[in-house]
C-alpha positions as CSV (number, residue, x, y, z in Angstrom):
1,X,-29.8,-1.2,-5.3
2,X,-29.5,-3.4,-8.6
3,X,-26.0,-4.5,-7.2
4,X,-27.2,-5.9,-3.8
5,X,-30.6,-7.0,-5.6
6,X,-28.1,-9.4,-8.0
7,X,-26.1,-10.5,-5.0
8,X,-29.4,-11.5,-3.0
9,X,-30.7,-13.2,-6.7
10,X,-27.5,-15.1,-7.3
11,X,-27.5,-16.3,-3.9
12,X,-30.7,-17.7,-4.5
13,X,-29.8,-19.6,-7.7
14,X,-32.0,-17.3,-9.6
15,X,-29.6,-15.6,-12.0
16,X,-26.1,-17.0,-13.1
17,X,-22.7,-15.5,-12.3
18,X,-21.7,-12.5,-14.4
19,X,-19.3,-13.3,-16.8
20,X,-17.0,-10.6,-16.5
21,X,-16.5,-8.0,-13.6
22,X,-18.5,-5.2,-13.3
23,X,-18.8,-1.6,-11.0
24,X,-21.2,-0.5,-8.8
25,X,-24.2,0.8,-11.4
26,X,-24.2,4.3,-12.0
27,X,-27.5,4.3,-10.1
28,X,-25.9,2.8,-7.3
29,X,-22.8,5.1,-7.5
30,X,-25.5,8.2,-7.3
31,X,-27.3,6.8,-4.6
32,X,-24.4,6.4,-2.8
33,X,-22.9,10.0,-3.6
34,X,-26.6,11.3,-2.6
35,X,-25.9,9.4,0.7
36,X,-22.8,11.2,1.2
37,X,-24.1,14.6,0.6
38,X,-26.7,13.8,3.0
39,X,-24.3,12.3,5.7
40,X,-27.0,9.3,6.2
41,X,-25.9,5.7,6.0
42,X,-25.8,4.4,2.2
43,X,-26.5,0.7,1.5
44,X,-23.2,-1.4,1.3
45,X,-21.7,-2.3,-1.5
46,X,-21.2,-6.0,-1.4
47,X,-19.7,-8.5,-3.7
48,X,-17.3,-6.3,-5.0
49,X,-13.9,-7.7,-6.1
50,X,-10.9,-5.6,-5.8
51,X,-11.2,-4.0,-8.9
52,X,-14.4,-3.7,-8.9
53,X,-14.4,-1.8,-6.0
54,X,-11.8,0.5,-7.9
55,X,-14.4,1.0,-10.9
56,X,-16.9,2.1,-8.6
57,X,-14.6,4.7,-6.4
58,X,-13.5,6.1,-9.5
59,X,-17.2,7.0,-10.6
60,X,-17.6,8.5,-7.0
61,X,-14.8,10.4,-7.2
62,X,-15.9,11.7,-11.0
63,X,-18.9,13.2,-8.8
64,X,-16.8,14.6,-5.8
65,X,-14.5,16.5,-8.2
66,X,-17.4,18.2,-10.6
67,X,-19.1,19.2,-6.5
68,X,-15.8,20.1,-4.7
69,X,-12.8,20.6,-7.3
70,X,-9.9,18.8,-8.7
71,X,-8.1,16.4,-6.0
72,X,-6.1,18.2,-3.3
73,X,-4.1,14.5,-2.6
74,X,-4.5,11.2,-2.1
75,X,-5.0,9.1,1.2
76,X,-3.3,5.5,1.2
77,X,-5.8,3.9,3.8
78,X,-5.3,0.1,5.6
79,X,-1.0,0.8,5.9
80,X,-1.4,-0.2,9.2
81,X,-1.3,-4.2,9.7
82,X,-4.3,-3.9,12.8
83,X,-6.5,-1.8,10.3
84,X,-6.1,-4.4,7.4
85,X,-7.3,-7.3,9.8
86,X,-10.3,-5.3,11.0
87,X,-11.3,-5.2,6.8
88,X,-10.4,-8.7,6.3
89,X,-7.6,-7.0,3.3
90,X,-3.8,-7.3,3.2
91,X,-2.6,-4.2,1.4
92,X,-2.9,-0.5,1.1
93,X,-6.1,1.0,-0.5
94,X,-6.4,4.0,-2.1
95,X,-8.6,7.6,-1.9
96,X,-9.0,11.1,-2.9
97,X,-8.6,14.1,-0.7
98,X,-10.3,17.7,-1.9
99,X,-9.7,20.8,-0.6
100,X,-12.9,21.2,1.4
101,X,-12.4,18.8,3.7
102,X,-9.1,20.2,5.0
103,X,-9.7,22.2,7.9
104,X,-7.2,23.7,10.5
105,X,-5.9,22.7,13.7
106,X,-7.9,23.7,16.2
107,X,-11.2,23.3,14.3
108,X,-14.6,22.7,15.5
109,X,-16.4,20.3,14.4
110,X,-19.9,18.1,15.0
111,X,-19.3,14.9,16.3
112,X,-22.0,13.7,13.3
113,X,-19.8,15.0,10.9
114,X,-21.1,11.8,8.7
115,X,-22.9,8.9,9.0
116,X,-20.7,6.9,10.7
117,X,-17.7,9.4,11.9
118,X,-14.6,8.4,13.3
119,X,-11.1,9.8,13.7
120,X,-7.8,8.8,14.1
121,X,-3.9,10.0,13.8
122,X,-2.4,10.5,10.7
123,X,0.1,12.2,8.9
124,X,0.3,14.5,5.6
125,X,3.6,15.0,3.3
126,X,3.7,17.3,0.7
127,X,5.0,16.6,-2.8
128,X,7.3,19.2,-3.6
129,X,9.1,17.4,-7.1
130,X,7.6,14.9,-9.4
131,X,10.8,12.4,-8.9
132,X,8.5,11.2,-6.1
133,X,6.7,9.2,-9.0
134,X,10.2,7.3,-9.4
135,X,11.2,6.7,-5.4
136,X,11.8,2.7,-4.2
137,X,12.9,4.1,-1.0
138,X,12.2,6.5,1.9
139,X,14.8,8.2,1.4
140,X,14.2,9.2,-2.1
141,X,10.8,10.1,-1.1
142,X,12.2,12.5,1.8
143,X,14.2,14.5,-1.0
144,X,10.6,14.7,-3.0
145,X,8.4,16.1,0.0
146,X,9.2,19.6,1.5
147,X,6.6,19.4,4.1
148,X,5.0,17.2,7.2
149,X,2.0,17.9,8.2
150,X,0.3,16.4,11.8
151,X,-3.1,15.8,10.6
152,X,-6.1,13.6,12.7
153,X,-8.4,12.2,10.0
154,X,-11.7,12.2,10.2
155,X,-13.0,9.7,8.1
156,X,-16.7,8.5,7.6
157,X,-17.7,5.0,6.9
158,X,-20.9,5.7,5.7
159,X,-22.6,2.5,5.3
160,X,-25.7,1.2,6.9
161,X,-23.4,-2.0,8.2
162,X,-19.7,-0.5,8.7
163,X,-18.8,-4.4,10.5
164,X,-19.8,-6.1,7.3
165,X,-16.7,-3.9,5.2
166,X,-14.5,-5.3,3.6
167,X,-11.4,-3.9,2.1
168,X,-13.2,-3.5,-1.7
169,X,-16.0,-1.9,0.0
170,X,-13.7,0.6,1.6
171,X,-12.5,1.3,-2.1
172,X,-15.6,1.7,-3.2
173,X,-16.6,4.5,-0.9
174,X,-13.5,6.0,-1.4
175,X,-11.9,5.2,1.7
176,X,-14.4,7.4,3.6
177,X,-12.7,10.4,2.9
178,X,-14.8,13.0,4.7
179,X,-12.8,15.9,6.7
180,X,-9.3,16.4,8.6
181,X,-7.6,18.8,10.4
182,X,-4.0,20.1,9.7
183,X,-1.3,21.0,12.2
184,X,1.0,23.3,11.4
185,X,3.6,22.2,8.7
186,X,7.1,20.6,9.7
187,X,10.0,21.9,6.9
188,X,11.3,18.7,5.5
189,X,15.2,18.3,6.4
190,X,16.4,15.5,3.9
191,X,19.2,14.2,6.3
192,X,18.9,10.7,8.0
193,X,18.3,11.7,10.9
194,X,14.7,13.2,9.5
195,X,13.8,9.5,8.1
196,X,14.3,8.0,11.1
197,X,12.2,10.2,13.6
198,X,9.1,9.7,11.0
199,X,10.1,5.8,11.7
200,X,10.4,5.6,15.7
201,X,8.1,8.7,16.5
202,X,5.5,8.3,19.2
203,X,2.1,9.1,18.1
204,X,0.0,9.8,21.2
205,X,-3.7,10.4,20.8
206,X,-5.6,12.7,23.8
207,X,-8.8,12.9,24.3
208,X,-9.8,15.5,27.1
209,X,-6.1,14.8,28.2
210,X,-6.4,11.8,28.9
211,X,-4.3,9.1,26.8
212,X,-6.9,7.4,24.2
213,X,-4.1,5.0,22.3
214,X,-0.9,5.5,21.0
215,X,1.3,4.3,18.2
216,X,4.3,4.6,16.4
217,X,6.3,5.4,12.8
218,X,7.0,1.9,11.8
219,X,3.5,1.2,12.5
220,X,3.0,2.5,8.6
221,X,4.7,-0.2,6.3
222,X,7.5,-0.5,8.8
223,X,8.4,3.3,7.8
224,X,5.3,5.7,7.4
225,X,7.4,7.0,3.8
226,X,6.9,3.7,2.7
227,X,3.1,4.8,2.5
228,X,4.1,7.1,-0.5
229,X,5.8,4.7,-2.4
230,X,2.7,2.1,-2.2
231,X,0.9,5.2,-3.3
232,X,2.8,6.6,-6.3
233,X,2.7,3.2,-7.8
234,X,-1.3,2.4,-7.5
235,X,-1.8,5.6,-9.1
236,X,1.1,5.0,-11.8
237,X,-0.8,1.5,-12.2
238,X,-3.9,3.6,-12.8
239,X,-2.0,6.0,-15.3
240,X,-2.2,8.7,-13.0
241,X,0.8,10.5,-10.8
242,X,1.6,12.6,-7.8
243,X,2.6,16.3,-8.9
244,X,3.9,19.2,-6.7
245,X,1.7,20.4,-4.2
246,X,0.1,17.4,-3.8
247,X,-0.9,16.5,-0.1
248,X,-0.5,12.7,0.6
249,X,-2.4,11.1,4.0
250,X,0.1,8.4,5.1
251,X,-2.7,6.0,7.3
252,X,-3.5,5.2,10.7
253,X,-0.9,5.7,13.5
254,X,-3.9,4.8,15.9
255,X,-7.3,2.7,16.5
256,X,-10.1,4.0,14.8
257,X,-11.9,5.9,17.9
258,X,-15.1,7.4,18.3
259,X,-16.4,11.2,18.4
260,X,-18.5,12.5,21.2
261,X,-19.9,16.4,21.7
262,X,-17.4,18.2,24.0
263,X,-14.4,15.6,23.3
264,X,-11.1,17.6,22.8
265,X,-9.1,15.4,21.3
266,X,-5.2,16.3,20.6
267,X,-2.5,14.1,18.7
268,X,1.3,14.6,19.1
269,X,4.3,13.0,17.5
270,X,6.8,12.8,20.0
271,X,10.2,12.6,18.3
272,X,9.1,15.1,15.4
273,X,11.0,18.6,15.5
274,X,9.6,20.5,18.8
275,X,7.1,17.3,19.3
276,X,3.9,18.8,17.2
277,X,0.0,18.7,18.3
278,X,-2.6,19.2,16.0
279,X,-6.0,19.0,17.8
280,X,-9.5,19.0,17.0
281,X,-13.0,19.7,19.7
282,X,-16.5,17.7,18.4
283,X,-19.8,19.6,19.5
């Protein structure tokens, strides 16, 4: 990969610093991509800075939306304090969600979904007004969504070395967005007492029945809404915005755990109108 190969040469003393920063080559970027198709480890991207590792998702995702369609949503990735400290980063990253990889609850799925599968809870809103772009707090967001969704992520980190990640790495491969698997949808009341569940809910994650981890609301950005508002303004930063119908993955409510063939796993949200479950089985 001619962005590892410089790495390896500047460490050497062999070639000087670049002067200016610089994405992931589009021969990288295609490796990478062919990777992903393939759902075999890619080589990591390394020495990326921040917005190089922006550069580089954004020629990923130019390839995921001419294979799988224009973006279904967005995914803001590391909300969760514990998750930021396992990638060394200390604030929200952000990725694209496409249609195929929403599947329903219930799904069955191989536990090699990808290269390096994982899955954990999560939560989908929907955008159901473009004010959403504007909202500085969750309240305004809650009059901007019409829909929660329980959702269990199932990302993929797809690199040969997943412990050497860091948090522009986890840019760079688009936040391994892979697959996830929708519960049924929760109507949006915009009272406060709404808000608050989504902030002290439970999040309990089952696996064959037995509890696996649990978390809670305020695990996200102290209130899982606050997610959104991280979110609208990355992608206003980037000159893009969230439009109606838009489906937005709000982080991890859990640990990132481990598939297996024959785990049933189930996540519920104790607190959430008639406490939802949205499950998933790995063969």
């Amino acid at each position: 990969m001619h962005r590892i190969l410089s790495a390896a040469l500047l460490g050497l003393g062999i070639i000087a610093p670049p002067a200016l920063a610089t994405c992931l080559s589009d021969t990288d970027v295609a490796a990478l991509f062919s990777a992903y198709e393939a759902g075999v480890p890619a080589a990591n991207p390394v020495g990326l800075t921040a917005s190089e590792g922006e550069c580089s998702r954004d020629k990923f995702n130019a390839k995921m939306a001419a294979r799988y369609g224009e973006p279904a949503g967005y995914k803001a990735g590391l909300t969760n304090a514990a998750v930021q400290q396992r990638f060394r980063h200390n604030s929200p990253v952000r990725g694209t969600l496409y249609a195929p990889m929403l599947l329903a609850s219930g799904a069955d799925v191989p536990a090699a979904f990808g290269a390096r599968p994982l899955f954990e809870a999560d939560l989908l809103v929907r955008v159901s007004d473009s004010a959403i772009n504007r909202a500085t707090n969750p309240g305004e967001v809650l009059r901007a969504i019409d829909q929660v969704i329980p959702f269990i992520e199932l990302p993929d980190l797809m690199v040969s070395e997943p412990k050497e990640l860091d948090g522009a790495g986890i840019i760079a491969i688009n936040v391994g967005a892979r697959l996830g698997v929708m519960g049924r949808p929760i109507p949006v009341s915009p009272g406060k007492g709404f808000g608050k569940s989504l902030e002290t809910m439970q999040v309990i994650v089952r696996g064959d029945g037995v509890e696996l981890d649990r978390g809670q609301g305020q695990d996200v950005l102290g209130n899982p809404l606050n997610a959104v508002i991280w979110l609208a303004s990355d992608l206003a930063r980037a000159g893009l915005a969230l439009k109606p119908g838009d489906l937005v993955s709000l982080g991890s409510f859990s640990r990132l755990l481990q598939p297996r063939p024959g785990l049933a796993v189930e996540v519920q949200y104790l607190g959430l109108p008639e406490d939802p479950v949205v499950s998933v089985i790995f063969r």
